[in-house]
C-alpha positions as CSV (number, residue, x, y, z in Angstrom):
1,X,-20.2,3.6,10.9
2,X,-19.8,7.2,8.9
3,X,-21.6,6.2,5.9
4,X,-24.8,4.8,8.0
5,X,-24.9,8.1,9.9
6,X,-24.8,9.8,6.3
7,X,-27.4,7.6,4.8
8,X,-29.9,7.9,7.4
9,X,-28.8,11.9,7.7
10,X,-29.8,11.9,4.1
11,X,-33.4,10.3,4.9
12,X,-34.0,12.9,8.2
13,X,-33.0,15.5,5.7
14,X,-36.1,14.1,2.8
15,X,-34.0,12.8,0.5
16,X,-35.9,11.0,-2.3
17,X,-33.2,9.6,-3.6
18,X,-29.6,8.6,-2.7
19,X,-26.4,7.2,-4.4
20,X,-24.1,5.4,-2.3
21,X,-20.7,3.5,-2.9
22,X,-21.3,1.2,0.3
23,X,-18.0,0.1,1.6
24,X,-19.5,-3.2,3.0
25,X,-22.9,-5.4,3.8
26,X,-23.0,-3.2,7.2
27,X,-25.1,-1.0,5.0
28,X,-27.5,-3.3,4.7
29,X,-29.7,-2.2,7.5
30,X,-29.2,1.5,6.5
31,X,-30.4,1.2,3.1
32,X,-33.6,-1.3,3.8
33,X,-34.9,1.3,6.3
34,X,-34.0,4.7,3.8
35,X,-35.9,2.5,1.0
36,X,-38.7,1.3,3.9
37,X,-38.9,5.7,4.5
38,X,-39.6,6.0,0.6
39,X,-35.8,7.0,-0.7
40,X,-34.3,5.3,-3.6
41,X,-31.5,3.9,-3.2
42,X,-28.6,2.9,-5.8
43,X,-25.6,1.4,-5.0
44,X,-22.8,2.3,-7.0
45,X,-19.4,0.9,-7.6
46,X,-19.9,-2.1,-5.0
47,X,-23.5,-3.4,-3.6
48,X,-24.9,-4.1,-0.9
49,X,-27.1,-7.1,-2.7
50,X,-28.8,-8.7,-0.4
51,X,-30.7,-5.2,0.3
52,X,-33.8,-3.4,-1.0
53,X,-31.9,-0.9,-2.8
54,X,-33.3,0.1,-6.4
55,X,-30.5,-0.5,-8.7
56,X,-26.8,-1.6,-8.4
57,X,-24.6,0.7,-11.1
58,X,-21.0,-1.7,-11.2
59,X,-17.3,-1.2,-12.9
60,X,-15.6,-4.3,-14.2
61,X,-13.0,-3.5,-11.7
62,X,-9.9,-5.9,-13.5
63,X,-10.5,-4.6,-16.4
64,X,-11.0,-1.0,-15.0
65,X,-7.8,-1.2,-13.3
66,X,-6.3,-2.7,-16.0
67,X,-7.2,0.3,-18.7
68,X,-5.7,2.3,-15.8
69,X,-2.7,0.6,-15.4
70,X,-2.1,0.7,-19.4
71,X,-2.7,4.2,-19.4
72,X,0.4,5.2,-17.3
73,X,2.3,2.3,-18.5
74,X,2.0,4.2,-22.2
75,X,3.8,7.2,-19.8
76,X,6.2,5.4,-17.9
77,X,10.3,4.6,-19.2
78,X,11.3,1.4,-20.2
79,X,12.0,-1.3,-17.2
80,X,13.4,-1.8,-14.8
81,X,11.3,0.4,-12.3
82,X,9.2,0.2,-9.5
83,X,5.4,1.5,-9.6
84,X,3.7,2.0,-6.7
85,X,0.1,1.1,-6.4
86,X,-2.1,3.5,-3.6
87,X,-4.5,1.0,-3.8
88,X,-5.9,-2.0,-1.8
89,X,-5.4,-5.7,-0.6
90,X,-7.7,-6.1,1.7
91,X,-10.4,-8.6,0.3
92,X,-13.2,-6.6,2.1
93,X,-13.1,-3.6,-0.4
94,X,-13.5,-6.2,-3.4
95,X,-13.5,-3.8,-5.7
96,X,-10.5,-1.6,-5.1
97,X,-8.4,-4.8,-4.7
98,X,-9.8,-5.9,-8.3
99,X,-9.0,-2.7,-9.6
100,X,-5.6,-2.8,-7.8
101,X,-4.9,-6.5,-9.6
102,X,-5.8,-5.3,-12.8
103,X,-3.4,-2.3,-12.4
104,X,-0.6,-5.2,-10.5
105,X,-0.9,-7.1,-13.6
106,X,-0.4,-4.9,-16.5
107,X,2.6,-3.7,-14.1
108,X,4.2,-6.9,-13.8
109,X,3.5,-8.5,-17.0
110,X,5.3,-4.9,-18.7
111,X,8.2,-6.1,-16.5
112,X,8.4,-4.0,-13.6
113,X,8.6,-4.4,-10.0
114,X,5.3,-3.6,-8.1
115,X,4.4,-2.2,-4.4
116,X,0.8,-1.9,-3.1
117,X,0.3,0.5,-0.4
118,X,-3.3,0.5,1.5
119,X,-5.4,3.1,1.0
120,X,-6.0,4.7,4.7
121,X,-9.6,5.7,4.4
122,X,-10.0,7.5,7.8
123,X,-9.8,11.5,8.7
124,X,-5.9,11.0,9.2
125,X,-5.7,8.9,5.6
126,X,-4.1,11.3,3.5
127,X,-1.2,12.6,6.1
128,X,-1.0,8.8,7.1
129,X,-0.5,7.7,3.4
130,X,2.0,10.2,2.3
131,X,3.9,9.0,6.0
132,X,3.9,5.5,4.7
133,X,4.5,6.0,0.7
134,X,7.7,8.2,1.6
135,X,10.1,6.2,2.8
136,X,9.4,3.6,-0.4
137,X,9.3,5.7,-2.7
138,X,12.6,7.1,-1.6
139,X,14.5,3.5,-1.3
140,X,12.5,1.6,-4.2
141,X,15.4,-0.7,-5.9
142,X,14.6,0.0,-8.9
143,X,13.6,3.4,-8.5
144,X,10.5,4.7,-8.4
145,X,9.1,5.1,-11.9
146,X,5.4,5.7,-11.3
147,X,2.5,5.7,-9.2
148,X,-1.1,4.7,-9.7
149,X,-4.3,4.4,-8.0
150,X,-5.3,1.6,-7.8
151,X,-8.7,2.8,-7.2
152,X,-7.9,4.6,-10.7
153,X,-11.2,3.6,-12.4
154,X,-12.0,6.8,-9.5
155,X,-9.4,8.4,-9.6
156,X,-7.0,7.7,-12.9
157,X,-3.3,7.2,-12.9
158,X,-0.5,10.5,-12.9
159,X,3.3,10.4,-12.8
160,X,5.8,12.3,-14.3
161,X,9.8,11.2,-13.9
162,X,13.5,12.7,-15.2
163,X,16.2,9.8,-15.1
164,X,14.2,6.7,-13.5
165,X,13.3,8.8,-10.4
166,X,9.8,10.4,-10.1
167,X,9.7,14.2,-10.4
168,X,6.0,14.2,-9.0
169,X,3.8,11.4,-8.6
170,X,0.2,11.7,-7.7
171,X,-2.7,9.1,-6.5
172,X,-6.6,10.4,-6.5
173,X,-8.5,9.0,-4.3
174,X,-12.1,9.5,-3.6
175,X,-12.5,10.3,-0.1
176,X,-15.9,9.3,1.7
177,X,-18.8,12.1,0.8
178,X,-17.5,12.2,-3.1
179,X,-14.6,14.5,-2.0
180,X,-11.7,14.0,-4.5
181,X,-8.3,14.0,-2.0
182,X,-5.0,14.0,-3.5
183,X,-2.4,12.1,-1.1
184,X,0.7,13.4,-2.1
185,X,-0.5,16.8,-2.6
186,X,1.1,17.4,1.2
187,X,4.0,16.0,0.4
């Protein structure tokens, strides 16, 4: 796995320290043998608990998401509208699918219809996600009103719109490395 590779690039490089969002417990090994080297290690965003990392730095991720998703709902037009969410709901990135929830909820509860699109975290991601997020966006009954992050405690929530249809909506995502990417800057 990429970030593994990183992490123990990190440590051949003398690192003393390193901050890592790990993606999953596969880190695990990684970060015992950087911290068994002498390199600090804390875990940001999502842990890797059951290893000897030095600290684990967290996000209420609901709540996150939900502060995200009431800051574009302040933005968006009165229902009905559809928001998209460039998010997650895959239960192995916990906390991008709580942040997506929190975001889904606020959504819902306002009154408007919601759509979740997975976050495509691979070299082809951001030409894959703008693929994907087209042809919804375009044919959303109730149009498109908005779309949000829903990795926006990251990334935060954009949209603009003219008569229910989006003018130009953007999703930040951070990319793997602490690159901000832009999906729908392509498209």
């Amino acid at each position: 796995m990429l970030q593994n590779l990183q992490i123990q690039q990190a440590v051949t490089d003398g690192a003393a320290g390193i901050g890592l969002a790990p993606i999953s417990d596969i880190q695990t090994a990684a970060v015992d043998e950087a911290v068994a080297k002498g390199a600090h290690v804390v875990t940001l965003d999502s842990d890797v608990a059951a290893s000897k990392r030095s600290i684990y730095v967290g996000t209420l991720d609901r709540s996150a998401g939900a502060t995200a998703g009431n800051t574009l709902l302040a933005m968006l037009p009165p229902p009905p509208g559809t928001v998209v969410i460039h998010g997650s709901v895959n239960a192995a990135g916990s906390s991008g699918l709580e942040r997506t929830q929190g975001a889904r909820d606020v959504f819902e509860a306002a009154g408007y219809e919601v759509l979740v699109r997975q976050s495509t975290w691979a070299p082809s991601g951001e030409t894959d996600d703008v693929e994907e997020m087209r042809d919804p966006i375009e044919t959303a009954d109730p149009p498109v009103v908005g779309l949000s992050s829903g990795d926006a405690a990251r990334g935060g929530p954009r949209a603009t719109w003219r008569g229910g249809r989006p003018l130009a909506a953007r999703a930040a995502r951070r990319a793997p490395g602490n690159r901000c990417r832009d999906p729908m800057s392509t498209g």
